[in-house]
C-alpha positions as CSV (number, residue, x, y, z in Angstrom):
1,X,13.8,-9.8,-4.8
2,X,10.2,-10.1,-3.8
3,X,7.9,-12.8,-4.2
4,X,4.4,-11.8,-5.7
5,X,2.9,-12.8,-2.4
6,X,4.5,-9.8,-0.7
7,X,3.4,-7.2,-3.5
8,X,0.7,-5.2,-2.8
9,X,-2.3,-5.7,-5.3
10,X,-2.3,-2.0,-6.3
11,X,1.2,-2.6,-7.5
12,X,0.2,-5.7,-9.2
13,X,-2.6,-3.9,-11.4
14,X,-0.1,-0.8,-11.7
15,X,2.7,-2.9,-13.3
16,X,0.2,-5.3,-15.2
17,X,-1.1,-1.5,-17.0
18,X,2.5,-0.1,-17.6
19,X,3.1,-4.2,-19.2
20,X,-0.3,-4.1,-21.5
21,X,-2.1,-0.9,-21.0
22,X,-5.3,-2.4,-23.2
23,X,-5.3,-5.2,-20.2
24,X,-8.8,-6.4,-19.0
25,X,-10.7,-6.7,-15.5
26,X,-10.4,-10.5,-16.5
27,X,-6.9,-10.7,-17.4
28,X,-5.7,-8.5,-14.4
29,X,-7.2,-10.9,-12.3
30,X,-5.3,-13.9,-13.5
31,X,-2.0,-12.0,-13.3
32,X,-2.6,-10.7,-10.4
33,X,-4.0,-13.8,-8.4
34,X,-7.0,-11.6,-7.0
35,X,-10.8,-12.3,-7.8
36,X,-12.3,-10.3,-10.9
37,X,-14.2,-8.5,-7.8
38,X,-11.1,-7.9,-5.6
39,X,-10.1,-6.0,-8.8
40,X,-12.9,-4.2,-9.9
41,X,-12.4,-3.0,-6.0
42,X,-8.5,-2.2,-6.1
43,X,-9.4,-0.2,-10.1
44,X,-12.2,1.6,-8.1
45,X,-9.7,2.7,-5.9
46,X,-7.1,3.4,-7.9
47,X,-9.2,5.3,-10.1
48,X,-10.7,7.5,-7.1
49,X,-7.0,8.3,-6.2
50,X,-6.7,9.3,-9.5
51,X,-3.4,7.4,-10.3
52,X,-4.9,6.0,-13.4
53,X,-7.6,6.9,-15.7
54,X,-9.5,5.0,-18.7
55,X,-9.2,6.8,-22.3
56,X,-11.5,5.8,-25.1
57,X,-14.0,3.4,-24.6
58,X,-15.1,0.6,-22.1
59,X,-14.5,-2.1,-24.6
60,X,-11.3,-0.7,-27.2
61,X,-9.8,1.9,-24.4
62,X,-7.0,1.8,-23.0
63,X,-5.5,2.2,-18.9
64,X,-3.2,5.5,-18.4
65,X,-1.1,5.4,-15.2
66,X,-1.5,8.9,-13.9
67,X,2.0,9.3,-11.6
């Protein structure tokens, strides 16, 4: 099994979504161990790749993995 140092921080964010999909910036980084900026970065990213996508509202949406 892998520790969570070896898991990538995409896949961090991606399972943290399928776990809560209401999750916050804030709350993905202390799951995640990144800085609230290093995941505004990855969620930038992930959201240009368009592997997930926001529905509803900034404040009561919710995170849609897009696979």
């Amino acid at each position: 099994m892998a520790t969570s140092e070896n898991i990538p921080a995409e896949e961090k964010i991606l399972e943290a979504i399928r776990e809560n999909p209401k999750i916050t910036q804030k709350q993905l980084a202390a799951v995640s161990g990144l800085s609230l900026r290093g995941v505004e970065w990855n969620m930038a990213k992930l959201k240009n790749e368009g592997k997930i996508k926001r529905l509803g509202s900034d404040k009561k949406g919710t995170w849609e993995i897009v696979e």
